[in-house]
C-alpha positions as CSV (number, residue, x, y, z in Angstrom):
1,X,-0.8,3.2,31.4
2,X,1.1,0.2,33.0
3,X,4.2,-1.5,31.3
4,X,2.4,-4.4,30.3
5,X,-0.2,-2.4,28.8
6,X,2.3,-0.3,27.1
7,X,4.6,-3.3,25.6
8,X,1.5,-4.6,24.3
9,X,0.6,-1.2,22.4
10,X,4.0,-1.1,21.1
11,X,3.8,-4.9,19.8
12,X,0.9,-4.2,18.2
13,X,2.5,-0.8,16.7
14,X,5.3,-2.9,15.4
15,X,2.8,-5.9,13.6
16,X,1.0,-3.6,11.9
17,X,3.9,-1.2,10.5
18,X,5.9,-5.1,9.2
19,X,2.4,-5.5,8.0
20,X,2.6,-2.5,5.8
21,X,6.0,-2.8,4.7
22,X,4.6,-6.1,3.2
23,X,2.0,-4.6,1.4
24,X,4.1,-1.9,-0.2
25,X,6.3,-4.5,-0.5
26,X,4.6,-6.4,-2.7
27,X,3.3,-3.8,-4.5
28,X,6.2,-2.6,-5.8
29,X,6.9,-6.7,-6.8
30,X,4.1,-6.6,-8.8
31,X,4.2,-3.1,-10.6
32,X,7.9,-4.4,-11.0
33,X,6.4,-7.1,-13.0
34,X,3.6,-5.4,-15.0
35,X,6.4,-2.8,-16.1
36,X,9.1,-5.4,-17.1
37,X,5.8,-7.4,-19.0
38,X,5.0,-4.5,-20.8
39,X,8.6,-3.6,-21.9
40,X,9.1,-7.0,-22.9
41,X,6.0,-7.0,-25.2
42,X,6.8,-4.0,-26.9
């Protein structure tokens, strides 16, 4: 494997893991939300 071919595998590697800190990100966001909604109504 050459270095550019390598630096490109590790980009990529790094796009998709800040891609899934996003998603579980935002999932705690929202099940933040639902709870707080739910306390809130009783």
């Amino acid at each position: 494997m050459t270095p550019e071919e390598r630096a490109d595998l590790d980009r990529r590697r790094r796009q998709k893991n800040w891609a899934v800190l996003g998603v579980l990100l935002a999932l705690v966001i929202l099940f933040f939300f639902i709870s707080t909604a739910r306390v809130l109504r009783g």
